[in-house]
C-alpha positions as CSV (number, residue, x, y, z in Angstrom):
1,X,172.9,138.4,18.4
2,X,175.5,141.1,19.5
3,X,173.0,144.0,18.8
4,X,170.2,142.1,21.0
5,X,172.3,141.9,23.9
6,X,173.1,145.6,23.8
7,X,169.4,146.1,23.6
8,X,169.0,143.9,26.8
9,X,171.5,145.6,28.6
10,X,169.8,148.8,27.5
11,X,166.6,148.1,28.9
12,X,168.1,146.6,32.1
13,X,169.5,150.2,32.9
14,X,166.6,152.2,31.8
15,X,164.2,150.1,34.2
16,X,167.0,150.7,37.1
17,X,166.8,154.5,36.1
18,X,163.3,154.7,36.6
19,X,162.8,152.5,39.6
20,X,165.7,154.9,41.4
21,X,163.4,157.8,39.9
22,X,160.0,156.8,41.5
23,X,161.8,156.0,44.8
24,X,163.5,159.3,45.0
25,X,160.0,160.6,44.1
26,X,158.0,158.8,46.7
27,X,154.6,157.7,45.0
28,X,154.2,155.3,47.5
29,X,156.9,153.2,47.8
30,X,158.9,154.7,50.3
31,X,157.8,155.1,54.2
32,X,157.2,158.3,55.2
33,X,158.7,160.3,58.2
34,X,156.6,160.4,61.5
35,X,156.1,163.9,60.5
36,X,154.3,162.6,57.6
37,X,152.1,160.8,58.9
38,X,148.3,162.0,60.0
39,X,145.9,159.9,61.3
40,X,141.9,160.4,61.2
41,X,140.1,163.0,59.9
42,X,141.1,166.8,60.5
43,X,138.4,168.0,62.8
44,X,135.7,166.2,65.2
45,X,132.2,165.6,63.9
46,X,130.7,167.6,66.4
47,X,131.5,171.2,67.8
48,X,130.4,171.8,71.4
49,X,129.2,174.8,72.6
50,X,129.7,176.2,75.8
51,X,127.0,174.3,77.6
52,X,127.9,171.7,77.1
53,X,131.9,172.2,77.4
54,X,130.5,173.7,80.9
55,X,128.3,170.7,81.6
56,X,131.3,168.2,81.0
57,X,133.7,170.7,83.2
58,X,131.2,170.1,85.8
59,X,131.8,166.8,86.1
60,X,135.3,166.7,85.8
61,X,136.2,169.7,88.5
62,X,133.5,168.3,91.4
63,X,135.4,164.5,90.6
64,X,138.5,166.5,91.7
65,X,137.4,168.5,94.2
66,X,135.8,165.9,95.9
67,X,137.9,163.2,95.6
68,X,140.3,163.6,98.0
69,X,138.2,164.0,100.5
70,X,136.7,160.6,100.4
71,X,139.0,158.0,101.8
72,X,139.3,154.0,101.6
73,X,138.2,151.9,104.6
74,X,139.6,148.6,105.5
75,X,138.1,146.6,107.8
76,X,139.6,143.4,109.9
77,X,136.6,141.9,112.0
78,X,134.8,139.0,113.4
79,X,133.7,136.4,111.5
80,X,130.0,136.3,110.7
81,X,127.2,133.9,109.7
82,X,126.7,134.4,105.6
83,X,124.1,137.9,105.5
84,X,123.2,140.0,103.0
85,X,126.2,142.8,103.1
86,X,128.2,142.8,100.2
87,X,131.4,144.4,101.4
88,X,133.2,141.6,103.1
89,X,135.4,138.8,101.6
90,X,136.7,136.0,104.1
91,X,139.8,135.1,103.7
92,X,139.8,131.2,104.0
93,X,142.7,130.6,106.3
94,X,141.7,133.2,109.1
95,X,138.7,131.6,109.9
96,X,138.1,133.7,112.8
97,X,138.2,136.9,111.4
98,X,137.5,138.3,107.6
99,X,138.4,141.4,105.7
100,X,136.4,144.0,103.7
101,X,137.0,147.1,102.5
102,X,134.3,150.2,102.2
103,X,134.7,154.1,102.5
104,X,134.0,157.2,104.3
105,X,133.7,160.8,103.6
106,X,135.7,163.4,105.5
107,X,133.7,165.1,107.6
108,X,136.0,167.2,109.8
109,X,140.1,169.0,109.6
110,X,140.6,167.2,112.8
111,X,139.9,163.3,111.0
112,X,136.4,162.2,111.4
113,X,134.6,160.2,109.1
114,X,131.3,159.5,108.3
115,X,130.8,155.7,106.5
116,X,128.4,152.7,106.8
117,X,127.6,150.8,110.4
118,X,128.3,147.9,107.9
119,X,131.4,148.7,107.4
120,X,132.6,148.8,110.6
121,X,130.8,146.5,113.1
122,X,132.0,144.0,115.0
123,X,135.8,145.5,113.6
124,X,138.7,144.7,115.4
125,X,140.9,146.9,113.3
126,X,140.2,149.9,111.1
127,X,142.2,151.3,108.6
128,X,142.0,154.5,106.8
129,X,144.3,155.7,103.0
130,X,144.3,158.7,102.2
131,X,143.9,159.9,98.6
132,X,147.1,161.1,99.4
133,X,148.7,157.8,99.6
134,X,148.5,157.9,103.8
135,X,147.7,155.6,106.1
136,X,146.5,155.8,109.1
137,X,144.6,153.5,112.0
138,X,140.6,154.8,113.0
139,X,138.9,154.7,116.0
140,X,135.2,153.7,116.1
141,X,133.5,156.7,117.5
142,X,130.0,155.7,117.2
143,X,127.4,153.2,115.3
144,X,123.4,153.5,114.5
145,X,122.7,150.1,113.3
146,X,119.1,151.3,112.6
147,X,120.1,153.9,110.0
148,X,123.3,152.0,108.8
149,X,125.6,154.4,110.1
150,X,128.9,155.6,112.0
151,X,131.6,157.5,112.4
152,X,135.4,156.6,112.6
153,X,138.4,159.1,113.8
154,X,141.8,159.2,112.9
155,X,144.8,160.7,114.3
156,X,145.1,163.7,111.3
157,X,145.0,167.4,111.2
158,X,144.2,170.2,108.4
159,X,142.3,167.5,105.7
160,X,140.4,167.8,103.3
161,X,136.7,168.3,104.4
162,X,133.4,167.4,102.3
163,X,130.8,169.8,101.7
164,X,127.4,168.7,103.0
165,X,124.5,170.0,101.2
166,X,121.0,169.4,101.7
167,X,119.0,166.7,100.8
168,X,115.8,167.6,101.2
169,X,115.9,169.9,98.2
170,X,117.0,166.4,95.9
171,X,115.3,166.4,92.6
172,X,114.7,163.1,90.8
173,X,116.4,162.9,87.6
174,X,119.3,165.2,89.1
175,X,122.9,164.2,88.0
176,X,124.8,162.6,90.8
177,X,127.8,161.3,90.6
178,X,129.3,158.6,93.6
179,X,133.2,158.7,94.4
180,X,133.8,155.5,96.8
181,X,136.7,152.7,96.3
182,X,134.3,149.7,94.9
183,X,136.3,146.4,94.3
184,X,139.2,147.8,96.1
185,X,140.1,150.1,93.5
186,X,140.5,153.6,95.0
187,X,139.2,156.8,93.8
188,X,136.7,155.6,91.3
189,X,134.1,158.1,90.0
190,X,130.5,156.9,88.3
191,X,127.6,159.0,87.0
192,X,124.0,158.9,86.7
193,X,120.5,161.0,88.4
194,X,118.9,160.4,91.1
195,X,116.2,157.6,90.1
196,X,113.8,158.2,93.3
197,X,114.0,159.4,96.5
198,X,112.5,158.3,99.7
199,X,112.3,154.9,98.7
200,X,111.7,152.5,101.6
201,X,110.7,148.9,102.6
202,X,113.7,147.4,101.0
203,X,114.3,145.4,104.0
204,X,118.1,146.5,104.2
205,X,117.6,147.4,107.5
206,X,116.6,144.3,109.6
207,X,115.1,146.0,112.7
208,X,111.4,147.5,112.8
209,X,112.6,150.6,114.1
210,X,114.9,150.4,111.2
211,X,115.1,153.6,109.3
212,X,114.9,153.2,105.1
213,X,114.4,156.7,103.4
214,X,117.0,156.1,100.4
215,X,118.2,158.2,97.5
216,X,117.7,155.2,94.4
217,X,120.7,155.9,91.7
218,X,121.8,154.4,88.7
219,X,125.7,156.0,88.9
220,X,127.3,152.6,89.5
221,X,127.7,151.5,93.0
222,X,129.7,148.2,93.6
223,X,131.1,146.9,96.6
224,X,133.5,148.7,98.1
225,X,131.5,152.0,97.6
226,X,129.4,151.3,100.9
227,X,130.4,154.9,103.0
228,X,131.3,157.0,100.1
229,X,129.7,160.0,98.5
230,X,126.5,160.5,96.5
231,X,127.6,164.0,95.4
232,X,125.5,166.6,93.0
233,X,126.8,168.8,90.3
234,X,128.3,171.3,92.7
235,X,130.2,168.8,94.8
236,X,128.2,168.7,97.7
237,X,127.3,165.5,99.6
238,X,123.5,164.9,99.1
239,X,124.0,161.0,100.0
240,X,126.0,158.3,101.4
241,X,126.1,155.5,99.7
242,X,124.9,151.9,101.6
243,X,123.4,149.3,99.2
244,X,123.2,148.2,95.9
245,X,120.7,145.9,93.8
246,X,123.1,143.2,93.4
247,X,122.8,140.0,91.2
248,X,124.1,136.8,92.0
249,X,127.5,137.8,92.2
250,X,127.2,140.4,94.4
251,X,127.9,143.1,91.7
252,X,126.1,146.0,90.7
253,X,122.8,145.5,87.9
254,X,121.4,148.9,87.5
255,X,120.4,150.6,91.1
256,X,122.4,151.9,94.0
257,X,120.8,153.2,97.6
258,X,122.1,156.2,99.7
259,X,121.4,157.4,103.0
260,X,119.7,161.0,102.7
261,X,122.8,163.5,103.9
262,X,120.4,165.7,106.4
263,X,119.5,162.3,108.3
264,X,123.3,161.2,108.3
265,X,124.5,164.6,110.1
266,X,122.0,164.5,112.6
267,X,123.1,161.4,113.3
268,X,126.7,162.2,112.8
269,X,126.6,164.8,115.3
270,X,125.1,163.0,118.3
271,X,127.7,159.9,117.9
272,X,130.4,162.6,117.6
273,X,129.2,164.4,120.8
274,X,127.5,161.5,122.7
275,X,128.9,158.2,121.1
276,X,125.6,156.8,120.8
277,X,122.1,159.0,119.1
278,X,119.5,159.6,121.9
279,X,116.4,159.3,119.5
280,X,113.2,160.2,119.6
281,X,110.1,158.4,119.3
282,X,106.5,159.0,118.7
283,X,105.0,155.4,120.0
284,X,103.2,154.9,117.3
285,X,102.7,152.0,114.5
286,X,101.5,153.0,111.1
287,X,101.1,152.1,107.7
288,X,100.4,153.0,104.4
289,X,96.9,155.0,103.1
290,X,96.1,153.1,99.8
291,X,93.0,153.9,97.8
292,X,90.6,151.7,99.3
293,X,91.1,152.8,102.7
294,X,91.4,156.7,101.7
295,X,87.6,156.1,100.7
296,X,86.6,154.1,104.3
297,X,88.3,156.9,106.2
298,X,86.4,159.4,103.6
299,X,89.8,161.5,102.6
300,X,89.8,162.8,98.9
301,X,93.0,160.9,97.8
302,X,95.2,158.3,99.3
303,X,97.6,160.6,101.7
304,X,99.5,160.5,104.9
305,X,100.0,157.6,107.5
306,X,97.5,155.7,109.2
307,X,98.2,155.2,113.3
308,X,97.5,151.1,113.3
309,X,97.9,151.3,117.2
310,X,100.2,153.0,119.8
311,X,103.2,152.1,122.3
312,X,102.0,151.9,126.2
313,X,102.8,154.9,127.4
314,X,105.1,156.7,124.4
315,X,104.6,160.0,123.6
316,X,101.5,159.7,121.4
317,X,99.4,157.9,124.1
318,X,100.1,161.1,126.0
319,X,99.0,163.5,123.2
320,X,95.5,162.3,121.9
321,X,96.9,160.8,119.5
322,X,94.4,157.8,118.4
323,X,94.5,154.0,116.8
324,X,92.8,155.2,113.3
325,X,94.1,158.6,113.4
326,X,95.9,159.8,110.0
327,X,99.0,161.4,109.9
328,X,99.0,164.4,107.2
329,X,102.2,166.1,108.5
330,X,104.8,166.3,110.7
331,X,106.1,170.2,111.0
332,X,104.1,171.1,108.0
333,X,106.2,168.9,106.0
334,X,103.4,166.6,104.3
335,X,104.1,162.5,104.7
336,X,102.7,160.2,102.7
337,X,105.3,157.4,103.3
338,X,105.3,155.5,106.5
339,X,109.7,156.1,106.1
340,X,108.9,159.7,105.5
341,X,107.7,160.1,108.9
342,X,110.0,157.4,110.1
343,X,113.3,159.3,108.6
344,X,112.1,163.0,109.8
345,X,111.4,161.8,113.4
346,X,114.8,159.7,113.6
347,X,116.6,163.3,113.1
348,X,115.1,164.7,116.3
349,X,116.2,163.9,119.5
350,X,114.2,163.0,122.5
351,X,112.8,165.9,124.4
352,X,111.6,167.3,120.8
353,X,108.1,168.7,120.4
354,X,106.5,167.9,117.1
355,X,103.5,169.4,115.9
356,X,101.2,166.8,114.0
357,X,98.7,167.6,111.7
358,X,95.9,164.7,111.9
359,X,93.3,163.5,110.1
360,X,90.3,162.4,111.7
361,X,86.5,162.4,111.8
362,X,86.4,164.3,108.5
363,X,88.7,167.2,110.3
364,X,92.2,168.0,110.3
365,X,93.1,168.6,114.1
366,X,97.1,170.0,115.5
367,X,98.4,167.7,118.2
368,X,102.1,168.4,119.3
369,X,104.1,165.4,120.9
370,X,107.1,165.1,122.3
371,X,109.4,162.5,121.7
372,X,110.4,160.1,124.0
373,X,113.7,158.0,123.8
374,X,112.5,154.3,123.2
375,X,113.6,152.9,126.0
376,X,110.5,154.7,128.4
377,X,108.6,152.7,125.8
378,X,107.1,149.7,126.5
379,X,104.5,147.6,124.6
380,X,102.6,147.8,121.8
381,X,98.9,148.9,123.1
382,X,97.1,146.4,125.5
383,X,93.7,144.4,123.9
384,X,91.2,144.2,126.3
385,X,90.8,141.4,129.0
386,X,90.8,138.1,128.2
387,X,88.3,135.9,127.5
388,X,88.5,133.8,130.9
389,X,85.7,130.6,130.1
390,X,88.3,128.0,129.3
391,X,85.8,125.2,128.3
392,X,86.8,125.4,124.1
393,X,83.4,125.3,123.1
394,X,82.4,127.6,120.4
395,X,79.8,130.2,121.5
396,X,78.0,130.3,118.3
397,X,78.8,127.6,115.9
398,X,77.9,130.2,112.5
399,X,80.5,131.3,110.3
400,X,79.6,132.7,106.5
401,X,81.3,133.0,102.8
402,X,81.4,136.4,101.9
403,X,81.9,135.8,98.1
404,X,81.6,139.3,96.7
405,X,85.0,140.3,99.0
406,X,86.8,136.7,98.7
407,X,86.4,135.7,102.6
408,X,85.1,133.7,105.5
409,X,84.6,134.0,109.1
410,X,83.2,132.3,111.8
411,X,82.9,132.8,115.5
412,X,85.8,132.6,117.8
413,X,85.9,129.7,120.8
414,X,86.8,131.0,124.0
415,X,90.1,129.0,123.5
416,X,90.5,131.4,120.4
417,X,89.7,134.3,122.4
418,X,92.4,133.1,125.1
419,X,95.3,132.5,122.8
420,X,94.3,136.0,121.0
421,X,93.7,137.9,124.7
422,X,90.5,139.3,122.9
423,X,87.1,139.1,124.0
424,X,85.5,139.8,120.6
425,X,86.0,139.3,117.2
426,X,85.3,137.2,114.0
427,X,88.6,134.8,113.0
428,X,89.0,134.4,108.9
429,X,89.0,130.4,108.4
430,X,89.9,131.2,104.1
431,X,90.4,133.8,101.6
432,X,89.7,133.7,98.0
433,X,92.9,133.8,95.5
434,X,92.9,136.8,93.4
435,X,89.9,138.4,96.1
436,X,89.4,141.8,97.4
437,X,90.5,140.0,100.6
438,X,93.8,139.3,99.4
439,X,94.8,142.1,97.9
440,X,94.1,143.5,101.3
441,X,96.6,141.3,102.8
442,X,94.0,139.8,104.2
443,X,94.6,135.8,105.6
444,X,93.6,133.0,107.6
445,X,93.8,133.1,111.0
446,X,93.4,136.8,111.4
447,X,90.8,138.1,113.6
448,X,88.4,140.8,112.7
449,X,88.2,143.0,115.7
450,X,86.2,146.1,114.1
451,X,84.1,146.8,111.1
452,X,83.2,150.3,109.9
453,X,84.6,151.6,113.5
454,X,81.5,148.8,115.4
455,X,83.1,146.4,117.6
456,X,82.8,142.8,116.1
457,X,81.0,140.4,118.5
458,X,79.9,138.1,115.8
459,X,79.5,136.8,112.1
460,X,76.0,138.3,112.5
461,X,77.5,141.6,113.2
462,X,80.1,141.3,110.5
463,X,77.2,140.3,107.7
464,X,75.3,143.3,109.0
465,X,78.7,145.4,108.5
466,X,79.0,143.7,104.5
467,X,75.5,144.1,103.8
468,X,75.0,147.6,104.7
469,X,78.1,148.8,103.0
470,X,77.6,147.7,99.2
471,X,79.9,149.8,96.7
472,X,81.8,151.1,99.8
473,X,85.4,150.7,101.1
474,X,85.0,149.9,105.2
475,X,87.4,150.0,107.3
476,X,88.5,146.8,109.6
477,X,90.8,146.4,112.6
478,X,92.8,143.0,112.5
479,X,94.9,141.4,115.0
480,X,97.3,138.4,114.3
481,X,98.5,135.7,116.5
482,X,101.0,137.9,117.5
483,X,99.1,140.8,118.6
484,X,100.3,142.5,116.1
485,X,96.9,144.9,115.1
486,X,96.2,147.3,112.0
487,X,93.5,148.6,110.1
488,X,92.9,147.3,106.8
489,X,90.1,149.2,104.0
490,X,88.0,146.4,102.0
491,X,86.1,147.3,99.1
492,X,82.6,145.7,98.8
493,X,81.4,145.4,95.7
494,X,77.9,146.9,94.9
């Protein structure tokens, strides 16, 4: 009994030997020091080369160039009716005014700054940070509500001034990247390419002398951004950024918008040096050349802008400029966009000769123009007298179904004639879903006023115009009850 206790006591020591042993050798059972300790694996999976180690040092030198010269705009104004900007957020117990917040780019040493007409209108107060922490009060120098810009001016001296480059020379699928202060949170720097330029009828604008010739981005543009820059890989300004694509909460889903930066320093300069922009104006309405109407006008391929009618007494009206006429190019720079022409013309002034290179007759013909300010313009181009029998009753009771084209017409009543202030014409009583016709934007109620470049008296006339036209596109003039007029290409069916 002895001897086995021995033996116990024995083993209870030799087990306490080798547990001290295997601590003092660490397999394990002892934490390490910090220096010890590695985490991960030794090297990255992937070794870059010096492109791309320059590509990424792109990026990261034009963010910090560029970022201090973009500053953050806050806004106190007058309260509005609920519209589509995205920048402001009332505060509930100031119901007479609401804040918002936006930016600006630096434009100047001496403190002006070039942001959104959004972000500023109707502002009682305007405040400007810094990126250097500073704070200072603006002054509204000058607005374009139909380009959605302006400028603001602060009290500052030697800052930081933004490059402007040249926009015209923008490349889709280009990297951008847009440095603004979305959500209130300053100096914040997204990335993407240019998705499209000159993209237009968005319907930002709500004027129809609007302008709309954006850059479309997907870098991330929230709000907050509106005023900042659209910069490219060298750190100039190519864009400033206005809009986004927003879903229901006002937030960002894939696209932004940016003003072109060539239009926004024309404009710049003229609210600097005249507080308002003395722009030009051809006098013209036009619209877009599609396929069918490339064919009735007998042009090879759908190009340039079609003239749908002319301002009393603008500038085209005084340079043989005609309704029907198609606009190839403006300065030799081709324009196939009615906001092509539209954004080229707002960066002239008014007293600037164009030269215009028109389509017409089967010829291309020069005219030069010179702009006119839009006040000397008046309105849109007179119809001819009006119809002055006041009895109502139709002068010929015929109308017809055109059914290869998806339309029918009939006869206008003097009454019609009246309320249109036309003294010929066919009016459209229906047009056929899924027609010809209504892909035209063709509809009821319009009047036919020409056919194939005939006057249009009567459905007679207009059947003779179908019937001798088979497998062609023919050209019509239309007038709504607005007196709103344009030309319109309908394909008939062989």
């Amino acid at each position: 009994m002895k001897t086995k206790r021995l033996m116990g006591a024995f083993a209870l020591v030799f087990a306490g030997i080798l547990f001290g042993a295997l601590l003092v050798s660490g397999f394990g059972l002892v934490r390490p020091g910090l220096a010890d300790i590695h985490l991960g694996a030794n090297n990255p999976p992937v070794n870059l080369d010096a492109d791309a180690t320059s590509f990424s040092k792109a990026f990261i030198e034009t963010a910090s160039k560029v970022t201090p010269t973009i500053v953050q705009i806050t806004v106190v104004a007058e309260a509005q009716n609920p519209h589509d900007d995205f920048f402001f957020f009332p505060f509930k117990d100031l119901p007479q005014e609401e804040k918002g917040t936006g930016s600006g780019i630096i434009i100047s040493d001496d403190g002006y700054i070039l942001t959104n007409n959004h972000v500023v209108e109707n502002s009682n107060k305007v405040t400007v940070g810094l990126s250097d922490k500073r704070s200072f009060e603006a002054k509204v120098i000058g607005t374009d509500p139909l380009t959605d810009l302006a400028v603001i001016k602060i009290n500052a001296n030697n800052l930081p001034v933004a490059y402007l480059g040249d926009s015209d020379n923008l490349k889709v699928g280009q990297w951008v990247m847009a440095i603004g202060n979305p959500l209130s949170l300053s100096s914040t720097v997204t990335a993407g390419i240019v998705s499209a330029i000159g993209r237009g009828s968005l319907g930002l604008i709500k004027n129809s002398y609007g302008v709309e010739d954006f850059i479309q981005t997907d870098a991330a543009i929230n709000p907050g951004n509106s005023g900042g820059a659209l910069v490219d890989l060298s750190g100039a300004v190519i864009g400033v950024n206005s809009a986004i694509a927003a879903g229901r909460t006002g937030t960002y889903i894939g696209y932004g918008f940016a003003i072109p930066i060539n239009l926004a320093k024309s404009v710049a300069k003229d609210l600097i040096a005249n507080g308002k922009v003395s722009r030009g104006y051809i006098g013209v309405n036009i619209g877009e050349v599609d396929n069918a109407m490339a064919k009735a006008l007998g042009l090879s391929k759908p190009e340039g802008v079609i003239v749908q009618g002319l301002v009393k007494d603008g500038a085209a009206s005084n340079a043989d400029i005609k309704a029907g006429d198609v606009i190839l190019k403006v300065d030799g720079k081709e324009v196939n966009e009615p906001n092509a022409l539209q954004s080229y013309i707002a960066g002239k002034s008014a007293g600037t000769t164009v030269t215009l290179t028109i389509f017409r007759d089967g010829k291309d013909i020069e005219r030069k123009v010179t702009l006119k300010a839009k006040d000397n313009d008046q309105t849109n181009e007179p119809v001819v007298n009006k119809e002055n029998n006041d009895s109502g009753s139709p002068e010929n009771s015929s109308s017809a179904t055109f059914d290869n084209v998806g339309l029918t017409v009939k006869n206008l009543t003097s009454q019609e004639k009246s309320s249109y202030n036309v003294d010929h014409g066919v009016i459209i009583t229906n047009v056929k879903p899924y027609s010809n016709a209504e892909d035209q934007k063709l509809f009821q109620g319009l009047v036919i006023l020409e056919a194939d470049k005939h006057n249009i008296d009567s459905v007679t006339d207009f059947k003779n115009v179908i019937n001798d036209n088979k497998g062609k596109s023919v050209m019509l003039r239309v007038v709504d009850d607005q007196g709103n007029k344009r030309f319109v290409a309908l394909e008939i069916p062989g």
